[in-house]
C-alpha positions in Angstrom: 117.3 122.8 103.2 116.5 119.4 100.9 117.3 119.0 97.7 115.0 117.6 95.3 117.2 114.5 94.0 115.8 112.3 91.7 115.6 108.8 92.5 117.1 107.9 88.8 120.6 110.0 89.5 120.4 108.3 93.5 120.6 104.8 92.2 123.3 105.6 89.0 125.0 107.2 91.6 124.8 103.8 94.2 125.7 101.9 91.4 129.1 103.6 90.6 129.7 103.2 94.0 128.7 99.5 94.1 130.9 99.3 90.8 134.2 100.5 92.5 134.1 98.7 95.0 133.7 95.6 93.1 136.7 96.6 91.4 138.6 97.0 94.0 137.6 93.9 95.6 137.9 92.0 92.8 142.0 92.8 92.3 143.1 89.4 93.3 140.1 87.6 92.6 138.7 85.4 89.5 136.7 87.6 87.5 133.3 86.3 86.8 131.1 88.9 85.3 131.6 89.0 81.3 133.5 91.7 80.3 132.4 94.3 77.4 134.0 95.5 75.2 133.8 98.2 72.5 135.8 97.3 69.0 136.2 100.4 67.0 136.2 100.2 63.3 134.3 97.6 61.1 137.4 96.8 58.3 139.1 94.5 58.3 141.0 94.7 61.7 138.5 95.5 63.4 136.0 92.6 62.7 139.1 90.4 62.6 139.8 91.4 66.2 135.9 91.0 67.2 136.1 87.4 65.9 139.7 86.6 67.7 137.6 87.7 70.8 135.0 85.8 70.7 137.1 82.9 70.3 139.0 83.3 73.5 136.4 84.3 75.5 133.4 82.4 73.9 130.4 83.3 75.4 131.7 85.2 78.2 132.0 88.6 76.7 130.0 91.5 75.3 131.2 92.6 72.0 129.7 96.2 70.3 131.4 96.8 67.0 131.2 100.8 66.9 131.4 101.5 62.5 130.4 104.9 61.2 130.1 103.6 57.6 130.2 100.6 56.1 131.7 97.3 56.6 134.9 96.3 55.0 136.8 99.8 55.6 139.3 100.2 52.7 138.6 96.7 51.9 136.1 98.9 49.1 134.3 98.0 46.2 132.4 100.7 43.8 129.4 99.9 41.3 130.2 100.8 37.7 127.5 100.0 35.1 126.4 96.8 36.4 129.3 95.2 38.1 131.1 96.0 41.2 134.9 96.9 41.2 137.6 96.6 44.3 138.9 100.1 45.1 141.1 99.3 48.0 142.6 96.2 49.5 142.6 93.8 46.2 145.4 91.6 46.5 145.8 88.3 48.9 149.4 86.8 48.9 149.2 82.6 48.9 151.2 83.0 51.9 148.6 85.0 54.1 147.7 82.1 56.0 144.4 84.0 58.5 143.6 85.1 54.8 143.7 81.5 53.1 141.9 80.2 56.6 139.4 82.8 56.7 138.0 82.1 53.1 137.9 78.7 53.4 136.0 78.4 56.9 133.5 81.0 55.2 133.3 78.9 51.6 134.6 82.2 50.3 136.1 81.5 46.4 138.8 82.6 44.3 137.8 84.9 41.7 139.0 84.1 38.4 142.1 85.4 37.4 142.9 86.8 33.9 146.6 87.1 32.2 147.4 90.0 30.7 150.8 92.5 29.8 153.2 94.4 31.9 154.6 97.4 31.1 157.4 99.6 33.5 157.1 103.3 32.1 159.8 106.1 32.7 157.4 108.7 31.0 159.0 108.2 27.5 159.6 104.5 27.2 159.2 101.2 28.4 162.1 99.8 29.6 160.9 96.7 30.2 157.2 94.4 28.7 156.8 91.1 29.7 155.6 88.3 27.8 153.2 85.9 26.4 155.4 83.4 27.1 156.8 83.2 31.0 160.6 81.4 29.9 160.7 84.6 27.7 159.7 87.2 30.3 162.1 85.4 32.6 164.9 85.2 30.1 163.6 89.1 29.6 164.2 89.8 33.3 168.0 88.4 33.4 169.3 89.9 30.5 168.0 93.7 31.7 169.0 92.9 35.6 170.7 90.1 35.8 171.4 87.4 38.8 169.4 90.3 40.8 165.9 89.1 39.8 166.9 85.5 41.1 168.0 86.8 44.2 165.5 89.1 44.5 163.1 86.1 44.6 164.9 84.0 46.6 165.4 87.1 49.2 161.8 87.6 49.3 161.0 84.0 50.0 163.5 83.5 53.0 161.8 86.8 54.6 158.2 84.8 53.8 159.5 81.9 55.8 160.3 83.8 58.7 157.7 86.2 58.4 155.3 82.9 58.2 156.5 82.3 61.8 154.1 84.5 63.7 150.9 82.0 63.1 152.6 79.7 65.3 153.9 82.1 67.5 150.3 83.7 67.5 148.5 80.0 68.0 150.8 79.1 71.4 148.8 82.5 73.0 152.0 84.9 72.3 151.1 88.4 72.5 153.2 91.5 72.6 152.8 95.2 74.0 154.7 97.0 70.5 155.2 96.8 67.5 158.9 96.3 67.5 158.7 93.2 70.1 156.7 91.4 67.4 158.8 91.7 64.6 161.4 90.9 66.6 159.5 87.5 67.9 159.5 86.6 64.0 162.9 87.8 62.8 165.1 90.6 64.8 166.5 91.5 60.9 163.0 92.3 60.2 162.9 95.1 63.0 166.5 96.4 61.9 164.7 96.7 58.3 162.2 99.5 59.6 165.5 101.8 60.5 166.7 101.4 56.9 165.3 103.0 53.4 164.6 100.0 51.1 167.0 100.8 48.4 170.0 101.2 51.4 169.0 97.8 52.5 169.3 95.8 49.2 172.2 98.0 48.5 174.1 96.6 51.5 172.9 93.5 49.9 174.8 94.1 46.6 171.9 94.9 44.5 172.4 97.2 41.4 171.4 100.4 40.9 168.8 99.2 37.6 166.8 97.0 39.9 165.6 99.4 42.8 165.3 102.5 40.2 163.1 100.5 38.0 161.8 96.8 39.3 161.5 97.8 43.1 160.6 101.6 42.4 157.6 100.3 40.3 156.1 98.2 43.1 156.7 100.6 45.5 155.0 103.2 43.6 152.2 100.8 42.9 151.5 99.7 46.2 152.1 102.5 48.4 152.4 105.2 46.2 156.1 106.2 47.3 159.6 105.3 46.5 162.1 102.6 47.9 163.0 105.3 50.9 160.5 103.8 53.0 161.5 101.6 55.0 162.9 98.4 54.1 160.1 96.0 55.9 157.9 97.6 54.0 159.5 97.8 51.2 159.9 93.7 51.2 156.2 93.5 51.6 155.3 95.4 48.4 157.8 93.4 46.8 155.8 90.3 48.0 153.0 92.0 46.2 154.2 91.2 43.0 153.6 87.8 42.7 152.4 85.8 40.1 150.1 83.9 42.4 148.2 86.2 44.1 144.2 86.3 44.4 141.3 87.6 45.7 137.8 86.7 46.8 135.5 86.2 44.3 132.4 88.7 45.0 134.7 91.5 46.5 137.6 91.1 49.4 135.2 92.8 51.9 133.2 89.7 51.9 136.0 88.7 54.9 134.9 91.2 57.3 131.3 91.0 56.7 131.5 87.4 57.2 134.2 87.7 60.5 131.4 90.4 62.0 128.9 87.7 61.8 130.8 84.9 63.0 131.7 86.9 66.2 128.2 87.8 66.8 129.4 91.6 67.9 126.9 94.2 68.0 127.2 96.5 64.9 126.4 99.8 66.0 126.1 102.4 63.1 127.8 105.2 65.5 130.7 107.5 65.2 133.1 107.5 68.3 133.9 111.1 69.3 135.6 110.3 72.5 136.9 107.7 75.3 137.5 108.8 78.6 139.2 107.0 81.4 137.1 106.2 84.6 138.5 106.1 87.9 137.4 102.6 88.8 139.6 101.6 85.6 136.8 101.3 82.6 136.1 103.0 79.6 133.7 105.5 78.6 133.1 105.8 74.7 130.8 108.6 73.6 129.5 108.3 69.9 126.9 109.9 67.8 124.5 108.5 64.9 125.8 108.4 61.3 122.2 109.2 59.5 123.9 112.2 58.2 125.8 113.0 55.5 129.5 112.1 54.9 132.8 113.0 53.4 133.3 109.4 52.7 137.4 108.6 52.1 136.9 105.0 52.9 138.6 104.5 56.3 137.1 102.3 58.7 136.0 103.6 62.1 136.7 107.3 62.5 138.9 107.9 59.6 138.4 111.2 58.0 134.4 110.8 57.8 134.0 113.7 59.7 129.8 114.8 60.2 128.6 118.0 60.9 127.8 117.3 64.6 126.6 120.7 66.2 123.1 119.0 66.6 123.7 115.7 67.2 123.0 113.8 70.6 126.0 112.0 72.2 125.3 109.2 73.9 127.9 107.0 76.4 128.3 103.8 77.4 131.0 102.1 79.5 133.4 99.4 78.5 135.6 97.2 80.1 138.0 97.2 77.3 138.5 98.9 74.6 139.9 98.0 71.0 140.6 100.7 68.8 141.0 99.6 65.4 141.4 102.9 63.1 144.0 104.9 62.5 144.2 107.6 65.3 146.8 110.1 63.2 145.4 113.3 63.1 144.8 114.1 59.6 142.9 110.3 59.8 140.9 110.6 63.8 139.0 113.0 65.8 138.5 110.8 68.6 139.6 112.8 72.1 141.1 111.1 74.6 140.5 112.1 78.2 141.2 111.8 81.7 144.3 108.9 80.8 147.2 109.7 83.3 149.3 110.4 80.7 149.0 112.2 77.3 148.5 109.7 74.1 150.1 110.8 71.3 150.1 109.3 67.7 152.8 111.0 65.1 153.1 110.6 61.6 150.8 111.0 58.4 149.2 109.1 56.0 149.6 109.3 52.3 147.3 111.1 50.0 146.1 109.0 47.0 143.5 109.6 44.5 141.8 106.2 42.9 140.6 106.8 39.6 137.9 104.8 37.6 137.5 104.9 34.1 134.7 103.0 31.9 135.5 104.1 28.4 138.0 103.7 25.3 141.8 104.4 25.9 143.8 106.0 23.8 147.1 103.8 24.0 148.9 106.2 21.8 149.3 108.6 24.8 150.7 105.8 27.3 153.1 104.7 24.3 151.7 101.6 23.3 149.4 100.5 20.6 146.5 98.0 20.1 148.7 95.6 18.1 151.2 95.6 21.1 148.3 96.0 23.9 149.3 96.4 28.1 147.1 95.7 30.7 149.1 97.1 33.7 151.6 100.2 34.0 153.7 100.8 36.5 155.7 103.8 36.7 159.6 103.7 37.4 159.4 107.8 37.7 158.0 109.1 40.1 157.8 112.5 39.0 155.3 111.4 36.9 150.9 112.3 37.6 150.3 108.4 37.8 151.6 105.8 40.5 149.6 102.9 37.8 147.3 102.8 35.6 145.5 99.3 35.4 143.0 97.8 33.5 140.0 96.1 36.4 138.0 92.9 36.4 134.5 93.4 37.6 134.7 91.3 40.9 131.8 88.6 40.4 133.8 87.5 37.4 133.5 84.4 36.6 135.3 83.6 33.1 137.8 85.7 31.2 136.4 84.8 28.4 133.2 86.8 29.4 133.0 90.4 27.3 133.5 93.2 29.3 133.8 97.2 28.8 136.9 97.8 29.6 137.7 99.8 32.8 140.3 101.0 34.4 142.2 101.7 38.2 144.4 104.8 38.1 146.3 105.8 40.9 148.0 109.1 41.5 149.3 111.7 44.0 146.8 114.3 42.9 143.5 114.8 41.5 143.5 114.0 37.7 142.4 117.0 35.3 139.3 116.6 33.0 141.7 117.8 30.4 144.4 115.2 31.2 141.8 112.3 31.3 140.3 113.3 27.9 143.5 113.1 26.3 143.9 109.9 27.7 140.6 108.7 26.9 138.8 109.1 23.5 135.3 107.9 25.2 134.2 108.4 28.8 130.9 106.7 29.8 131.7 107.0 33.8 134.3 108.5 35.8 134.7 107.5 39.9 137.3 109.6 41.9 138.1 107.9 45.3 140.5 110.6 47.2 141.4 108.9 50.1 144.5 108.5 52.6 145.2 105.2 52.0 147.8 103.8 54.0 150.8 105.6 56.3 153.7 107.8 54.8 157.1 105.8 55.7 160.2 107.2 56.5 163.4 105.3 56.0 163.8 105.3 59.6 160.3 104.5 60.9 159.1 105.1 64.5 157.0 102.1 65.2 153.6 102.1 67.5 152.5 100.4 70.5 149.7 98.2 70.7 148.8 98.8 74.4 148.0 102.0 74.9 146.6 101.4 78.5 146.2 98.8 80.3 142.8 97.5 79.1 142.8 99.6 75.5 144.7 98.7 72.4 145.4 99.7 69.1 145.1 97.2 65.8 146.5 99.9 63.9 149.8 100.6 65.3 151.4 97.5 63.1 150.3 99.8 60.4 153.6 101.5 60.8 155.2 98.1 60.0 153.6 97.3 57.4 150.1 98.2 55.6 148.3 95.1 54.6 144.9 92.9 55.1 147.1 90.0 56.5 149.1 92.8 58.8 146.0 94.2 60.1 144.6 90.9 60.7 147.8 89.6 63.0 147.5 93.1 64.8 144.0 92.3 65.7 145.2 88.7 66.8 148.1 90.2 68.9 145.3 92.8 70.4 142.6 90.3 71.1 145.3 88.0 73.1 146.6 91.3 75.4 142.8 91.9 76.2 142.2 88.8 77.2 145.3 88.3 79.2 144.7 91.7 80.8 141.2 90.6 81.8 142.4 86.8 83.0 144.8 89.0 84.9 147.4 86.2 83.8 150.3 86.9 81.4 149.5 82.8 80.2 146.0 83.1 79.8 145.4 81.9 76.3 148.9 79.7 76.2 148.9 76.5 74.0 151.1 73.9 73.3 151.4 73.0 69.9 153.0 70.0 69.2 155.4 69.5 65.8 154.2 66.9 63.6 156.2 63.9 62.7 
């Protein structure tokens, strides 16, 4: 008895043939068809790590960018009235050098920058305001913490100089399999750092009590939304976030990776990845469905918690040489499956819950404890028992000149959801309210298991340096370190990508 074959599932089927065997015969030979490769998630990691590609292998590789919503990720900006305001990723350090490069190859400008007041809060008072005047904020400083804000500074520097190593490191073609290997390539203190809270660390350091209650507590809370028991890497790099120099891109910070996607000419497809499977002859198989649908939209780039009702949806599949995973894959942040990989992939840990308020309307400064004659700008909390992590006053990002009138708006961030009734007692007039509850960034523990980068040979994960560190510039040198192991797994060469940079005179 015949069967009725059809011719279509004959030749897929001589194909996959003709495709293993060209695997196997091409183990110890060059490789000369282009490889493709699927990048999954359009923020900033991922797009960063689509345009690191397509600088190593030029022309000879296939790039599909795989982005369920928009570009940018949690680099995220909101329209309120008729300006646009950042949500997410707004701060750029001067010493983010991929950051600094990136904008200036793209003729990407500073925004302008506005002064304004700083207040910490306990809940009943403030135990320190800055000043008009910066000798008298610094003179403010000593006298409430003493030699600790010197060496606090000075402490933070040293860690930027070493930290600052990995671009060279990074441009001589260095690439490593785990997390821990690459913070160890910059500084091995800076690996012993993730096995210690931040306040045991600058304790073992001699720092008081007052400074990591209060100064350190507040950027902690600010930036990540928890308290100096993370880890102490991590805790250094929100403390690198309060500088006085820091900026951000005129027109919104996503303008990075919109402008990285183009420049790597990937293939955006508006898809949502639902699984990867491992083939026998080595490849990748990534099955996705459309986004037109609607969304729970948390702001995550790939994956991340934007979870459609699928039932209906058509999957489609297409295979990949490698694969670049660039979300987080925890599972209060992924659904992807993972299957027929040799050996289970697992991905512990959490991510912290925080809501992002925004307020257009009249504050009542009376309920934060200050007054219009003594105005503040900025609050950060140095309790964390309290319903806010900060409460800010925003700049519309297109801003041009402080001197420009504005209605005021402002950020809040918190733990929870903020009641109506709590909101109208801190506002006398409303005239919009945004709530962006999202999971922003990873929950650290004072000792911090740290991720690997390779997950396979041939797939890799931008995220895992997350558990380092949660930044734009972090995610960016993840997708650096990512784009060289893919191209020294294709190359088949550990070297592949090598450079020799010589010192300058």
């Amino acid at each position: 008895m015949m069967l009725n074959i059809p011719r279509i599932f004959v030749f897929g089927l001589i194909t996959v043939i003709r495709r293993s065997c060209a695997f196997l015969e091409n183990t110890d030979k060059e490789v000369t068809e282009p490889p493709k490769i699927a990048i999954i998630g359009g923020g900033i990691g991922g797009t960063s790590a689509s345009y690191f590609l397509s600088e190593l292998f030029g022309d000879d590789a296939i790039l599909d960018l795989y982005e369920a919503d928009t570009i940018g990720g949690r680099l995220a900006t909101i329209p309120i009235g008729e300006r646009k305001y950042e949500v997410g990723g707004s701060i750029i350090h001067p010493k983010n050098e991929y950051m600094v490069k990136f904008a200036s190859k793209f003729g990407l400008a500073k925004r302008a920058e506005c002064s304004g007041h700083m207040g910490l809060f306990n809940g009943e008072e403030y135990v320190f305001k800055d000043s008009s005047w910066s000798f008298v904020t610094i003179l403010k400083l000593l006298w409430r913490y003493g030699l600790d804000v010197y060496r606090l500074d000075e402490l933070t520097k040293n860690m930027l100089g070493n930290f600052g190593k990995i671009y060279r490191l990074q441009e001589e073609g260095n690439a490593y399999e785990d997390v821990g290997s690459l913070l160890s390539a910059m500084d091995p203190t800076f690996l012993k750092m993730t096995h210690s809270s931040t306040a045991s660390w600058l304790k073992g350091l001699g720092f008081q009590d007052l400074m990591i209650n209060e100064l350190v507590m507040a950027v902690t809370q600010c930036n990540y939304g928890q308290t100096p028991d993370i880890q102490a890497f991590v805790g250094a790099i929100s403390v690198a976030g309060a500088d006085s120099d820091l900026w951000a891109v005129d027109g919104g910070n996503r303008r990075v990776p919109e402008e990285l996607l183009k420049a790597s000419r990937a293939a955006l497809l508006k898809r949502l990845v639902t699984e990867i499977s491992f083939k026998e002859d080595g490849r990748f198989t990534v099955a996705s469905v459309d986004t037109e649908m609607p969304f729970k939209h948390l702001f995550v780039e790939g994956n991340s918690a934007a979870i459609p009702e699928m039932e209906e949806q058509i999957s489609q599949s297409q295979d990949y040489d490698i694969v670049i995973i660039a979300t987080p894959l925890t599972e209060d942040k992924s659904n992807i499956k993972f299957t027929n990989f040799t050996e289970e992939l697992k991905f512990p840990g959490r991510y912290e819950r925080i809501v992002c308020t925004m307020v257009q309307g009249k504050l009542v400064p009376e309920t934060l404890k200050f007054t219009d004659e003594d105005p503040l700008d900025e609050i950060l909390v140095t309790n964390p028992r309290l319903i806010f992590n900060s409460f800010g006053k925003q700049s519309p990002v297109d801003l041009e000149d402080c001197s420009e009138s504005l209605p005021d708006v402002w950020k809040i961030f918190s733990p929870n959801p903020l009641p109506e009734q709590q909101l109208n007692i801190f506002f006398k007039e409303r005239n919009s309210t945004h709530v962006i509850d999202w999971l922003a960034y990873p929950h650290y523990d004072s000792d911090q298991e740290l991720a690997k980068f390779a997950l396979t040979p041939g797939m890799y994960h931008v995220n895992a340096i997350e558990w380092a560190g949660s930044a734009m510039e972090m995610e960016i040198i993840g997708a650096k370190n990512v784009a060289l192991l893919a191209y020294k797994y294709w190359k088949k060469d550990p070297n592949a990508g090598r450079k020799t940079i010589k010192d300058e005179l």
